[in-house]
C-alpha positions in Angstrom: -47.0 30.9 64.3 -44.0 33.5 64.1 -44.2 35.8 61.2 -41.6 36.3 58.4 -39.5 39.0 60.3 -39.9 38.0 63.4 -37.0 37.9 65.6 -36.0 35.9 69.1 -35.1 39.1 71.2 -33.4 36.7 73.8 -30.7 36.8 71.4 -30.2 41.1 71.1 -26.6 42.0 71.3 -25.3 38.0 71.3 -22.6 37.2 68.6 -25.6 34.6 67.6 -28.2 37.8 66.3 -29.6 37.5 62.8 -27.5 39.8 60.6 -30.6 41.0 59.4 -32.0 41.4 62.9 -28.3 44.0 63.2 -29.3 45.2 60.9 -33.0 46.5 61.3 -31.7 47.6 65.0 -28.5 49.5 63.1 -31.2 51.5 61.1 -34.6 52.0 62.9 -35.6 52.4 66.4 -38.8 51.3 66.9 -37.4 48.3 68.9 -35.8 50.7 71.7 -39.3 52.4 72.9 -42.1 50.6 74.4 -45.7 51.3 73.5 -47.3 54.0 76.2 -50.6 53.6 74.4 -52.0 50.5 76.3 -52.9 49.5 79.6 -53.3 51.4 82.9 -52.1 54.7 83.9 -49.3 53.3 86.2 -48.3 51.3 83.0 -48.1 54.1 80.6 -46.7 56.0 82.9 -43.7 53.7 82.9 -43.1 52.8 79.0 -43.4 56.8 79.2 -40.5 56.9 81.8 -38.6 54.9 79.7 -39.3 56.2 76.5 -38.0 59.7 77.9 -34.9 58.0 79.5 -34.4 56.0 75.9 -34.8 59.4 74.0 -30.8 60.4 73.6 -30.2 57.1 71.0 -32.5 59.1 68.5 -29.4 61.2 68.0 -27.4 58.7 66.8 -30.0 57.6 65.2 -30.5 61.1 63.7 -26.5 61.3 62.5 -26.9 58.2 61.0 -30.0 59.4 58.3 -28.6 62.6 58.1 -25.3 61.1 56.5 -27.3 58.4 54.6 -29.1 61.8 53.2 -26.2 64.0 52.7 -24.5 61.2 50.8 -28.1 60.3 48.5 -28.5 63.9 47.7 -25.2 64.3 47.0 -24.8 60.9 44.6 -28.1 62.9 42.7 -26.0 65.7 42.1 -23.1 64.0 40.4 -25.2 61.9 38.6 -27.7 64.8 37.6 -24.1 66.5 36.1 -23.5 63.4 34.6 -26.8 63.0 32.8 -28.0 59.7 34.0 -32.2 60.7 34.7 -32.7 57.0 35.6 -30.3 56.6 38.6 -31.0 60.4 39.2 -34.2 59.7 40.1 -34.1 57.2 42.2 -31.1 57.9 44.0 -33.2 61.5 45.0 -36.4 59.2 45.7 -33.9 57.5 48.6 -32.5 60.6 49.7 -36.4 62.2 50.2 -37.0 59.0 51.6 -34.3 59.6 54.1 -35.0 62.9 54.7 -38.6 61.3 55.8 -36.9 59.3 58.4 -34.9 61.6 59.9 -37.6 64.3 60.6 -39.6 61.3 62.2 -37.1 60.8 64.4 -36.4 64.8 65.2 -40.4 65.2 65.7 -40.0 61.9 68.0 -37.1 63.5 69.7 -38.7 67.1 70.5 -42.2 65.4 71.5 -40.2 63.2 74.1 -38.1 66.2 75.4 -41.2 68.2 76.0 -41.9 66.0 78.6 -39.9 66.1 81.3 -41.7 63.8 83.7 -44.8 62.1 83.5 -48.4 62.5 84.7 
């Protein structure tokens, strides 16, 4: 039984891909990496390969949550000026939320560029 979100990755950068499928990929990452947690050493030793060759899209990645951030804290200011505590509020809840996410991603970035090569 396929789950609510669950996606037919045959159809990944087709013009027929969910637009909610776009997107999740547009936004988070975890679909780019593979799981080095599992398996046998040689196998781990691969998804680590390619986690470490896969590592530069977390810039882009990066830029992206760091704009969404900017732009959040930024709306929290004008509307803080403006005296709307309701909106305020939540518009700074999604810009700590963002900021969240994109330190996720920097840790994720500097853990995989520590390692240059596998075991």
């Amino acid at each position: 039984m396929r789950g609510r979100f669950s996606f037919d990755t045959t159809l990944f950068g087709t013009v027929e891909e969910p637009s909610l499928s776009l997107l999740y990929r547009y936004w988070f990452w975890g679909w780019l990496f593979a799981d080095a947690s599992h398996w046998d050493r040689l196998r781990r030793a691969e998804a680590l390969r390619h986690n470490i060759a896969h590592r530069i899209h977390l810039l882009c990645y990066m830029r992206r949550w760091a704009l969404c951030s900017i732009c959040l804290l930024w709306g929290g200011v004008r509307l803080e000026e403006i005296t709307m505590p309701l909106w305020t509020v939540s518009v700074n809840t999604g810009a700590a939320l963002a900021l969240v996410v994109l330190f996720v991603a920097a840790a994720e970035w500097l853990l995989l560029s520590a390692h240059d090569t596998p075991d």
